[in-house]
C-alpha positions as CSV (number, residue, x, y, z in Angstrom):
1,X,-15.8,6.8,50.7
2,X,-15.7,5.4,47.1
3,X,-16.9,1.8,48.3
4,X,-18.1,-0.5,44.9
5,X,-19.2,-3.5,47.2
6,X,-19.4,-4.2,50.8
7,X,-18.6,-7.7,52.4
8,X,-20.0,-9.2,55.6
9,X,-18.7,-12.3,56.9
10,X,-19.1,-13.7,60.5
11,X,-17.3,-16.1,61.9
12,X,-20.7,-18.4,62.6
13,X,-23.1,-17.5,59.9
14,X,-22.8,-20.6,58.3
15,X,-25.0,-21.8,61.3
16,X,-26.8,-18.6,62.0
17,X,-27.2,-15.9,59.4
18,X,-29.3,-13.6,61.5
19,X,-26.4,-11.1,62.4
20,X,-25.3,-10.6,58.8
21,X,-28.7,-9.9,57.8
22,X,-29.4,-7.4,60.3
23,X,-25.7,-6.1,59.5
24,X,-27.2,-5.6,55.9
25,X,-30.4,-3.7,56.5
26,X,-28.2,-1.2,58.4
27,X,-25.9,-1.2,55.5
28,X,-28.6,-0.9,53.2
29,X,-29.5,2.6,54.8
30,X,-25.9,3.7,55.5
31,X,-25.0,3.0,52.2
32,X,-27.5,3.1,49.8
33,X,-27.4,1.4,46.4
34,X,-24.1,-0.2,47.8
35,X,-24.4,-4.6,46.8
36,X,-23.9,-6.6,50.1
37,X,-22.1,-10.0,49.5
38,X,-23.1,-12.4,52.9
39,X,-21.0,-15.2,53.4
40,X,-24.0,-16.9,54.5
41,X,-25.6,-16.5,51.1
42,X,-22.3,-17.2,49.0
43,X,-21.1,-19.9,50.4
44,X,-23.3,-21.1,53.9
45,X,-20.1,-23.7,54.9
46,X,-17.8,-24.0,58.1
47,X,-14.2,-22.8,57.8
48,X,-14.8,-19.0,58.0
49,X,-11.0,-18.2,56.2
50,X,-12.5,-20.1,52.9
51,X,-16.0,-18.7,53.4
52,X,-14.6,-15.2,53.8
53,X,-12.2,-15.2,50.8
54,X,-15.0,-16.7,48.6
55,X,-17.5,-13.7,49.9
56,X,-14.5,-10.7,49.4
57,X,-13.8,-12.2,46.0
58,X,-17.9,-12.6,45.0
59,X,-17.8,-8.5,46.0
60,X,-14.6,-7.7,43.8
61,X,-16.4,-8.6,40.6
62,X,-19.7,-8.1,41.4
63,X,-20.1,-4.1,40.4
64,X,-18.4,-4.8,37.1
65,X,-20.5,-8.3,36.4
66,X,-24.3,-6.8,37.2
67,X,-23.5,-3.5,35.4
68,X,-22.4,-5.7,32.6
69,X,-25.6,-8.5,32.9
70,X,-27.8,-5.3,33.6
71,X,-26.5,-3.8,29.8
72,X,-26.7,-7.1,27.9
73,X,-29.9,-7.9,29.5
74,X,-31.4,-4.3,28.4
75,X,-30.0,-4.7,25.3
76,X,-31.3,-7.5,24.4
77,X,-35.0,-6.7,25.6
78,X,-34.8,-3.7,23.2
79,X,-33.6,-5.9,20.4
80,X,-36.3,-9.2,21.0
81,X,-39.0,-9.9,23.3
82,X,-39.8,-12.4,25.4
83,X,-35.6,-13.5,26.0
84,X,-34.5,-15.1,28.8
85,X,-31.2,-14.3,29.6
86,X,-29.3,-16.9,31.3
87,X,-25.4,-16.9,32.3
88,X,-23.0,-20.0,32.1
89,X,-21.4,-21.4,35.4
90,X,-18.3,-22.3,36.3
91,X,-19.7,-25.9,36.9
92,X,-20.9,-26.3,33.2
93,X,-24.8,-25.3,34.7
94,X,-26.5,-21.9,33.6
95,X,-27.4,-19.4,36.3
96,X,-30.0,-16.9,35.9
97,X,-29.1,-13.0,34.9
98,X,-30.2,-12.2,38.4
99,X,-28.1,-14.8,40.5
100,X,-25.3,-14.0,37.8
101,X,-25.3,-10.5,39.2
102,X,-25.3,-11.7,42.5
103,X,-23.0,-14.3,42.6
104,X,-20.6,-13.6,39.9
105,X,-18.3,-15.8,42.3
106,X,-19.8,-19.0,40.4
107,X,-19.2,-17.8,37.2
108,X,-15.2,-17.5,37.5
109,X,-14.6,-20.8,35.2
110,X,-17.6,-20.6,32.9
111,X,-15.6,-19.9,29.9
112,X,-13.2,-23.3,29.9
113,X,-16.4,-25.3,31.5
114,X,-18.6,-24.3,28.2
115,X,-15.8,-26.3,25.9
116,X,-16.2,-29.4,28.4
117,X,-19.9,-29.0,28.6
118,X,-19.7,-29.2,24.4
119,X,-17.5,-31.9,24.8
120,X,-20.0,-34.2,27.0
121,X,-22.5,-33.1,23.9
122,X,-20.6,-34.8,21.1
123,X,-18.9,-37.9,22.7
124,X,-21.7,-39.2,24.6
125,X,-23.4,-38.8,21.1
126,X,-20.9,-40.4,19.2
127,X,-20.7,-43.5,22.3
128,X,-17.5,-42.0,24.2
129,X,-18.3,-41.6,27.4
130,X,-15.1,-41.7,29.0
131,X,-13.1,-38.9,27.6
132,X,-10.2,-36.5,28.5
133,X,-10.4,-33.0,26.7
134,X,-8.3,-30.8,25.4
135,X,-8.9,-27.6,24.4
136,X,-5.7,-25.2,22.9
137,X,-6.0,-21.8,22.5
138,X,-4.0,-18.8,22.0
139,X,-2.2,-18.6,25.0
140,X,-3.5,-21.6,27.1
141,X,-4.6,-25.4,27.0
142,X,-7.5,-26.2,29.1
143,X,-8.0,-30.3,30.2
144,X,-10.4,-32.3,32.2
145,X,-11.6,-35.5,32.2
146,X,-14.9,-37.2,31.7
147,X,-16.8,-40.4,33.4
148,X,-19.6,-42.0,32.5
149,X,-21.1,-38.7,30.4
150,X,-20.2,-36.3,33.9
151,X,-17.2,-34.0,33.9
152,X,-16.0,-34.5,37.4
153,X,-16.3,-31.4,39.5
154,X,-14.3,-30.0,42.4
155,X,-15.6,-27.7,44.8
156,X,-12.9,-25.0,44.9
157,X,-11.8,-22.6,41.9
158,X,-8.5,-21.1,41.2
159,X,-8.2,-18.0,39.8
160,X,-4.2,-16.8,40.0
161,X,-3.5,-16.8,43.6
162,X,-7.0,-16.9,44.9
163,X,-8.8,-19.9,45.6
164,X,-12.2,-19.8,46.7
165,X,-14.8,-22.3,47.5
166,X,-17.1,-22.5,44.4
167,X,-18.3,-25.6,42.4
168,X,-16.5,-25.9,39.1
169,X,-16.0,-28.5,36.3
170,X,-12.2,-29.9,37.2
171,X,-10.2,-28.4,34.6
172,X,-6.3,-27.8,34.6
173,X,-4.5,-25.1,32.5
174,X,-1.5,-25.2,31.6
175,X,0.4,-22.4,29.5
176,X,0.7,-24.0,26.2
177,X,-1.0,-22.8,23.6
178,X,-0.4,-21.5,19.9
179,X,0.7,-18.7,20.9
180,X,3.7,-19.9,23.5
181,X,7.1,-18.3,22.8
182,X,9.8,-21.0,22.5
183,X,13.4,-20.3,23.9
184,X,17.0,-21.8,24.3
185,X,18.0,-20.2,28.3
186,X,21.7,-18.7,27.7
187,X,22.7,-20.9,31.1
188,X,20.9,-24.5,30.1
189,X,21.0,-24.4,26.6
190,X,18.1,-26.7,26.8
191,X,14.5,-26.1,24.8
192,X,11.8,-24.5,26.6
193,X,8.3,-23.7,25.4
194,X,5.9,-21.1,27.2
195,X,4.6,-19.7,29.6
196,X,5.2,-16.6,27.7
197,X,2.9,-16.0,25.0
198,X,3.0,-13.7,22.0
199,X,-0.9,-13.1,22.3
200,X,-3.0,-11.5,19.4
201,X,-1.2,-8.5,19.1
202,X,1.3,-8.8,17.8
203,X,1.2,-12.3,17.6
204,X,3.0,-15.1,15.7
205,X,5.7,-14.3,13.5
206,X,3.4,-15.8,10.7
207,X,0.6,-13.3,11.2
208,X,3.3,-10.3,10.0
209,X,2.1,-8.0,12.4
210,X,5.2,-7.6,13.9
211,X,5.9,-10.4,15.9
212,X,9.6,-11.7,15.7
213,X,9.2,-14.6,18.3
214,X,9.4,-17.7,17.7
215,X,5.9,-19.5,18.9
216,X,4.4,-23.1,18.3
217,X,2.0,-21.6,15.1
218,X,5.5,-20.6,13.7
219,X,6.6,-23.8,14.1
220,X,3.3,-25.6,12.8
221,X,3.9,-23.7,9.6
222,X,7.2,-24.8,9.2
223,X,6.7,-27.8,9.8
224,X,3.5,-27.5,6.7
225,X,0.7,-28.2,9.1
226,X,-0.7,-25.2,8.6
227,X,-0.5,-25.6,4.9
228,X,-0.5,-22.6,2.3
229,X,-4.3,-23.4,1.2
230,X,-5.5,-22.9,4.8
231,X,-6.4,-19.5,5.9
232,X,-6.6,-18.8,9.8
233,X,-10.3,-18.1,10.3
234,X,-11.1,-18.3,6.6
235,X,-9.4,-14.7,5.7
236,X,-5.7,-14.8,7.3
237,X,-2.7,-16.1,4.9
238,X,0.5,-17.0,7.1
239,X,3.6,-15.8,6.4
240,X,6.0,-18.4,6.2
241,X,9.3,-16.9,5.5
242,X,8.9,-15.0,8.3
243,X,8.3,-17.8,10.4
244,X,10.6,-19.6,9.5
245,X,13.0,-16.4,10.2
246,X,11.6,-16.8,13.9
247,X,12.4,-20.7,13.7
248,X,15.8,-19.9,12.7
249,X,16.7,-18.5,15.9
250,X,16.3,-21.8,17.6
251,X,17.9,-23.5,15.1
252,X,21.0,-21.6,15.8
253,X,20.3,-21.8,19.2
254,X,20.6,-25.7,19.1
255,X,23.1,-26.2,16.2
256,X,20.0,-28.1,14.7
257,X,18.0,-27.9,10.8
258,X,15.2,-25.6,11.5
259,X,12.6,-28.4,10.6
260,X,14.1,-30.3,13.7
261,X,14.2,-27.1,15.8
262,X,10.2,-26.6,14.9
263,X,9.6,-30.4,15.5
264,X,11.6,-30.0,18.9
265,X,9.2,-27.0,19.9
266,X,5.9,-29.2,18.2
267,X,7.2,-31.9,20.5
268,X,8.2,-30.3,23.6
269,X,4.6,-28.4,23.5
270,X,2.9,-31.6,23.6
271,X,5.0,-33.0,26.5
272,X,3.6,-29.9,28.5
273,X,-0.1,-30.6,27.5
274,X,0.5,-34.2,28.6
275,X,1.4,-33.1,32.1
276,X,-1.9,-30.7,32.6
277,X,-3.9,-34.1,31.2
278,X,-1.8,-36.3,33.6
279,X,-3.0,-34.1,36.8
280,X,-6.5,-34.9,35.9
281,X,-6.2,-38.6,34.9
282,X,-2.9,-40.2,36.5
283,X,-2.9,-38.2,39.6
284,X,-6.4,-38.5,40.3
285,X,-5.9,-42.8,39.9
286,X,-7.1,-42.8,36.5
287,X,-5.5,-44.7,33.6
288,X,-5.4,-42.6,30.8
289,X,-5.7,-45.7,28.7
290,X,-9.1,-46.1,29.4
291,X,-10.4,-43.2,27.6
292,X,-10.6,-41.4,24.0
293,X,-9.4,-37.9,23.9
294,X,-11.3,-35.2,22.5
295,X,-9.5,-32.1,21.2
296,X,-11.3,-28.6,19.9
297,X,-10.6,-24.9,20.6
298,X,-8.8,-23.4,17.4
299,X,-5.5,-25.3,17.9
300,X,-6.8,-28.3,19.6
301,X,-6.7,-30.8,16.3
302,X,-3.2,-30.0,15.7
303,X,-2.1,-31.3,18.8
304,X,-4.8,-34.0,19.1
305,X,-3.2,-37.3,17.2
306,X,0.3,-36.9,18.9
307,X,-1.1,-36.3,22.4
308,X,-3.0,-39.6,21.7
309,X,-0.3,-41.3,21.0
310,X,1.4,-40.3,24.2
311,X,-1.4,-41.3,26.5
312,X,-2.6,-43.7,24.3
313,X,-6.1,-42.3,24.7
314,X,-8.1,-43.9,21.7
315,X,-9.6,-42.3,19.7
316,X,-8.7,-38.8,19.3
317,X,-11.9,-37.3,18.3
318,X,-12.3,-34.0,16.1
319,X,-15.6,-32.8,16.2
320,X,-16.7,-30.3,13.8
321,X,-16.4,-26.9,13.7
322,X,-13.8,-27.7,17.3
323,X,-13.1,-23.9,17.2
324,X,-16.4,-23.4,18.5
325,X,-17.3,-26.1,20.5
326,X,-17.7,-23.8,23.8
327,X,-20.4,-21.9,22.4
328,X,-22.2,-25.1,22.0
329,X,-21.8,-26.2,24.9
330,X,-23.0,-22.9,26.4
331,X,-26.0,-23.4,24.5
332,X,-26.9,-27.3,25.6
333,X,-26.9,-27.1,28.8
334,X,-29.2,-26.5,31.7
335,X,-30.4,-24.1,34.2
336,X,-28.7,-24.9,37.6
337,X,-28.8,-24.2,40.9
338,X,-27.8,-26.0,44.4
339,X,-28.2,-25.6,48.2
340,X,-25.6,-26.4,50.6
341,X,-25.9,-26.7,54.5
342,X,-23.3,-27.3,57.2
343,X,-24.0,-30.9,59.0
344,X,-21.0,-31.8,61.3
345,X,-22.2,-35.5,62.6
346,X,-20.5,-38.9,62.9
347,X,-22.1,-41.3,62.2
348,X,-22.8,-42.7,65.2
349,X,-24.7,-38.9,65.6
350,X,-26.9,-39.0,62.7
351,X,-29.6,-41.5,60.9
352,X,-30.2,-42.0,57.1
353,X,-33.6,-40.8,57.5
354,X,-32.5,-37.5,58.9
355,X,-30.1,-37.1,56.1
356,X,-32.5,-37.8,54.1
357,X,-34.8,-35.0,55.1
358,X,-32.2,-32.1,55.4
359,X,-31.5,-33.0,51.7
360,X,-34.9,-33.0,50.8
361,X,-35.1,-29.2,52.3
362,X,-32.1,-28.4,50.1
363,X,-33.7,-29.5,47.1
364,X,-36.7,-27.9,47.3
365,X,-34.5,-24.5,48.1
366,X,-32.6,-25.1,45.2
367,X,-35.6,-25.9,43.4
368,X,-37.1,-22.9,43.9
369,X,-34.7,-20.7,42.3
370,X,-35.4,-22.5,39.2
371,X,-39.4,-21.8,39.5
372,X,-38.7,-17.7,38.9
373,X,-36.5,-18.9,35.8
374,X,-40.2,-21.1,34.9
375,X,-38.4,-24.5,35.4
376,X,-41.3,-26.6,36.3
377,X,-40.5,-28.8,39.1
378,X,-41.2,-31.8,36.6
379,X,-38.5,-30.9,34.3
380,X,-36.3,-30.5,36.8
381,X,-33.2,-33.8,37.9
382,X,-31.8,-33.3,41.3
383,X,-28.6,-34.7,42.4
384,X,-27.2,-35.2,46.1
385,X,-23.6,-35.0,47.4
386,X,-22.0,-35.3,50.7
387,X,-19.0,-34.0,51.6
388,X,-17.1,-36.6,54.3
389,X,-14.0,-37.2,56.3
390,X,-12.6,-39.9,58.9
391,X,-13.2,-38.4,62.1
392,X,-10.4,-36.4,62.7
393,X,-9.1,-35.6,59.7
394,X,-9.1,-32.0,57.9
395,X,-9.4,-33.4,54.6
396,X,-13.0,-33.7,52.7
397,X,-13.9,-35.7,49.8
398,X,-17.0,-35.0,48.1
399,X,-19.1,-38.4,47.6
400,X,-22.2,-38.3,44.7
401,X,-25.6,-39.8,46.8
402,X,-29.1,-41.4,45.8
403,X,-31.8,-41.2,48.5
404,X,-33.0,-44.8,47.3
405,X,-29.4,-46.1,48.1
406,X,-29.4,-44.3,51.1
407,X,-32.7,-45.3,52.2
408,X,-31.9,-49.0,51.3
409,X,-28.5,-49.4,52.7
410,X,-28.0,-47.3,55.1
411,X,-25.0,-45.3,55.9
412,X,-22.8,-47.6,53.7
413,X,-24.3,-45.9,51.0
414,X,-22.2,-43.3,52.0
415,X,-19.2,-44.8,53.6
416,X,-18.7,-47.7,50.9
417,X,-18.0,-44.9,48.1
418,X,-15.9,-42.8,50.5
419,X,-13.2,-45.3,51.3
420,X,-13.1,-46.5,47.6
421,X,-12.5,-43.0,46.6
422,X,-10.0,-42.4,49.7
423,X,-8.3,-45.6,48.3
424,X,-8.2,-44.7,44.7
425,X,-6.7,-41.1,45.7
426,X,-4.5,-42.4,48.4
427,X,-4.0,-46.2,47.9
428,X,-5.7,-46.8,51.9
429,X,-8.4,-46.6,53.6
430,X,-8.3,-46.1,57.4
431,X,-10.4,-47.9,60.1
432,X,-12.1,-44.9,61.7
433,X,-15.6,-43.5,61.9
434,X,-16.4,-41.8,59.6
435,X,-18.0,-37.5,59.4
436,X,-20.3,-35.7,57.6
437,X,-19.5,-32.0,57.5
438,X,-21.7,-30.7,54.4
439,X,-24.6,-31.7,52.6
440,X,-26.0,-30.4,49.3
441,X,-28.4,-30.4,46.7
442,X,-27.7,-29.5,43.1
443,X,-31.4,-29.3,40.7
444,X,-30.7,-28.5,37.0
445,X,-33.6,-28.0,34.2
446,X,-33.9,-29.9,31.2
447,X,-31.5,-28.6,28.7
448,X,-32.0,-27.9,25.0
449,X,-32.9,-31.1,23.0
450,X,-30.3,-30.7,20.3
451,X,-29.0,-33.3,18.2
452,X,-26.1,-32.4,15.4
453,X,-27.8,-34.1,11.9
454,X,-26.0,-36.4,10.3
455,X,-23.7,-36.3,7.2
456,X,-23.9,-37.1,3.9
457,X,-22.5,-41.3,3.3
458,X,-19.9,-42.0,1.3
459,X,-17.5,-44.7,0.8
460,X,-14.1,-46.0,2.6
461,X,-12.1,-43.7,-0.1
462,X,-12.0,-39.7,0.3
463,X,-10.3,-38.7,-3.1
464,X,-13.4,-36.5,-3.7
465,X,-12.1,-34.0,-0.6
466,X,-8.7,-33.7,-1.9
467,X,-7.8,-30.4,-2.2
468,X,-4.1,-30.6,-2.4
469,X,-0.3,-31.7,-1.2
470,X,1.8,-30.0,1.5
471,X,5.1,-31.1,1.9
472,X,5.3,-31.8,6.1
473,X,8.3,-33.1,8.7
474,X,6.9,-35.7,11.2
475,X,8.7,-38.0,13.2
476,X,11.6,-36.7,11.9
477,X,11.3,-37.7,8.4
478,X,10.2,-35.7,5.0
479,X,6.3,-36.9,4.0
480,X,4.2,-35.3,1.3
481,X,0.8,-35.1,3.0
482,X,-2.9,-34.9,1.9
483,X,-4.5,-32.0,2.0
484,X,-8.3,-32.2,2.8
485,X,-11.2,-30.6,2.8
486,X,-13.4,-31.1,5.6
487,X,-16.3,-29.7,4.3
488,X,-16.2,-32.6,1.5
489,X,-15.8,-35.3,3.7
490,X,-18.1,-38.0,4.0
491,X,-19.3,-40.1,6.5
492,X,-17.5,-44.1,6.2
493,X,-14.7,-41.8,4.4
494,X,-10.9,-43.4,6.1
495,X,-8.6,-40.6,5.8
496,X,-5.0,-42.2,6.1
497,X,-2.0,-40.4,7.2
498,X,0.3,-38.6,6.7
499,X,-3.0,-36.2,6.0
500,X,-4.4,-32.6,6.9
501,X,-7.4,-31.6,7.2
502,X,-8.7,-28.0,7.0
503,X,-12.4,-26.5,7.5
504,X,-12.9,-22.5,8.5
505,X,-12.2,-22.8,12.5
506,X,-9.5,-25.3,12.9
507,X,-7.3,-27.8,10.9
508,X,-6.2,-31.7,11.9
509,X,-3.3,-33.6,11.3
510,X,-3.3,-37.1,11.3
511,X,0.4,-38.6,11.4
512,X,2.0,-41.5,9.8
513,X,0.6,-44.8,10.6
514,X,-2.2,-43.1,11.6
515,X,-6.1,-42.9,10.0
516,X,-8.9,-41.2,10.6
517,X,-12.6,-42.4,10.3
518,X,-15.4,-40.1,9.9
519,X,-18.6,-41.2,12.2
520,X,-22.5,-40.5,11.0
521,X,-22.0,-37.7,13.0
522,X,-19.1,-35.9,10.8
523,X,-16.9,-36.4,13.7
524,X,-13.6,-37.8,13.2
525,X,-12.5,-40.8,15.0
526,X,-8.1,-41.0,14.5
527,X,-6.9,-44.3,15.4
528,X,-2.9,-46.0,15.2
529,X,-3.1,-48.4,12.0
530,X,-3.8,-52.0,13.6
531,X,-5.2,-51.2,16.8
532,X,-7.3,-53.3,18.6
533,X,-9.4,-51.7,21.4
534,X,-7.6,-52.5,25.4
535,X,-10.0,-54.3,27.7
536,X,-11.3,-51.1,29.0
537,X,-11.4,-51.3,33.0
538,X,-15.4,-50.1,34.6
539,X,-14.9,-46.8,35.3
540,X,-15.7,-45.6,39.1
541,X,-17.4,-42.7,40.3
């Protein structure tokens, strides 16, 4: 009684789905109108505890998710004709309405993955393609890093306490974000910043809606990055006595001034967006070094120059209008699809030209998908993976695949990248035969051919954007900073720091010994004074 969804999951389906299809035409008449989640559909892979968890959580969200996609879709016909809905994914693709209602499962992680998806947009554009991101809410600051113009993906999403076995873009979150209430514990006495968040309602202190706590926009304003000409969103004047009351608290707290208290929250915030940036770069046997960082989302350019310096990721980039770099991610991408199959062979069991015609099959399954969306197979790109162990191992790594390389080399084609990336991960490789377990094949359509225009020129000065002073505390010490407007700027314009810089959605601050140049593009490159570009090491897939 009262069942919303109804899962079906046997422990062999990835091999043989006939039993769960039968098990849903009888469900179909038993329970009429009921959505059936297979596990053979979802997510057709070995390791039936992952594959069954993936398939419960696809039918927890899927009543709410179609019934939403079927409103917005109905909606929308009434309103225009001729629309083509399409959904973003969690790996940075879009799925069609249908498939969306479907598999909601994939869509988990399309929110963070449409900032990273924007991100690829600008950089690549602007000749960074090697870039970490960072993009600062609210409540939250969302990383992940870039190679070669491809956010690297991982094939299992977290949600809370559930993981489940979808393909997402690698991002880490970390609870640091605008809204993060800072604290002195009565027991260590010692700073802390977050996880707890004051949210939109009530908010900062600043937004005098009746938020007391102390948060890191409370401490921004004291600190005069948020200066008094900028209002939040265009409309929204701060508060600042009450966030410096807020402040004060910490102060006290600390026996410190209550500009070094907000610079001790400003710094301590940035420490704990350098450790979600350090899991996905570091950890992952990348140097930091060798990429720019890119920072949007609404607090993102606030943050962006100092966690630059940290990881000294040049240049920090500020696209414009970084408060609403998701949506234009979400609307530059593709349509995308994949096919996955379960291929347990050594390699002493298998051939390349086998291999080769399983992920052919793939492809044209995946491609086929794309045909009802009216993605012609000629403006389709295909991609191949394989996921591969040592024999005897549990772990997988995924490995990227051309058929030409496989076709030419062999198996090496395979093997070669595999131990590289087991070596880079785990500093060895071991001298075993190596596995196939999974093979896939991922099709996405041609996306939108967008290109942002470029800006007006100008020369090396920017007095013309000038807009004002603000009296700001960095690095400890008293500066009075420019105060810019963005909208004004001009490209060839060097903003030097101490500076701010403000436009509708977001504002910058560029620190001491610091400038910013402004590409053709409007974007804005921040660089340390002096610097001379690292020999940049050849980035790896």
């Amino acid at each position: 009684k009262k069942i919303e969804a109804l899962t079906v999951s046997l422990i062999n389906a990835f091999a043989n789905d006939k039993h769960e299809q039968r098990i849903r035409k009888l469900a179909e008449q038993e329970l009429p109108g009921i959505p059936v989640s297979l596990s053979s559909e979802v997510v057709p892979e070995m390791q039936e505890y992952e594959r069954t968890v993936t398939t419960v959580a696809n039918s927890y969200v899927r009543p709410r998710v179609a019934r939403y996609v079927q409103n917005l879709r109905a909606k929308l016909t009434a309103r225009t004709r001729d629309v083509k809905l399409h959904i973003l994914r969690s790996d940075g693709g879009l799925s069609s309405a249908k498939a969306a209602e479907e598999y909601p499962v994939n869509l988990l992680m399309s929110g963070p993955a449409g900032g990273v998806t924007g991100a690829v947009w600008v950089a690549v554009q602007a000749g960074f393609p090697n870039l970490l991101t960072v993009d600062v809410g609210g409540t939250s600051t969302d990383v992940a890093l870039i190679m070669n113009g491809e956010p690297r993906l991982r094939r299992e999403t977290t949600v809370g306490d559930v993981t489940v076995r979808a393909s997402s873009v690698d991002i880490r979150t970390v609870g640091a974000g605008g809204g993060s209430i800072a604290h002195v514990p009565e027991l260590t006495k010692a700073l802390r910043v977050g996880p707890q968040s004051a949210g939109a309602d009530p908010g900062p202190a600043c937004y005098g809606r009746g938020g007391t706590e102390p948060t890191v926009t409370d401490a921004n304003v004291v600190l005069g990055y948020l200066p008094a000409l900028q209002r939040l969103g265009g409309e929204m004047e701060l508060n600042r006595e009450l966030a410096q009351q807020s402040v004060t608290r910490i102060a006290t707290a600390l026996a410190k001034s209550v500009k070094d208290a907000a610079l001790g929250i400003y710094n301590i915030v940035n420490e704990n967006m350098v450790g979600a940036l350090r899991l996905v770069s570091v950890e992952q046997g990348h140097d930091p070094r060798d990429y720019a960082l890119i920072a949007f989302g609404g607090a993102g350019p606030l943050h962006a120059n100092a966690l630059a310096r940290l990881l000294g990721s040049w240049p920090a980039i500020i696209p414009p209008g970084p408060g609403v770099l998701c949506a234009l991610g979400d609307a530059t991408t593709a349509v995308r699809d994949e096919s996955a199959r379960t291929f347990i062979r050594r390699f002493s069991e298998t051939t390349p030209g086998e291999i080769a015609s399983v992920l052919r099959e793939l492809a044209t399954d995946a491609a086929a998908s794309l045909e009802q969306e009216n993605v012609a197979r000629a403006d389709t790109r295909t991609s191949y993976q394989v996921d591969i162990r040592y024999h005897g191992q549990g772990l997988l790594l995924t490995i990227n695949l051309k058929l030409a390389d496989l076709e030419k080399r062999g198996m090496a084609a395979i093997s070669q990248p595999f131990d590289a990336e087991h070596k880079r991960l785990f500093t060895f490789a071991l001298p075993l035969e190596h596995e196939l377990v999974n093979l896939r094949a991922v099709v996405q359509g041609k996306g939108i051919n967008v290109r942002r225009p470029k800006i007006a020129k100008g020369g090396a000065s920017p007095k013309a954007a000038v807009v004002g002073r603000q009296k700001t505390y960095m690095d400890g010490k008293d500066h009075v900073a420019l105060v810019y407007d963005r909208a004004l700027i001009r490209a060839g314009n060097r903003i030097a720091g101490p500076a701010i810089v403000m436009e509708m959605d977001a504002t910058t601050v560029i620190l001491p010994k610091h400038h910013g140049k402004v590409d053709a593009l409007g974007n804005m490159l921040i660089y340390p004074d002096g610097y001379k570009p690292r020999r940049v090491a050849k980035a790896r897939r």
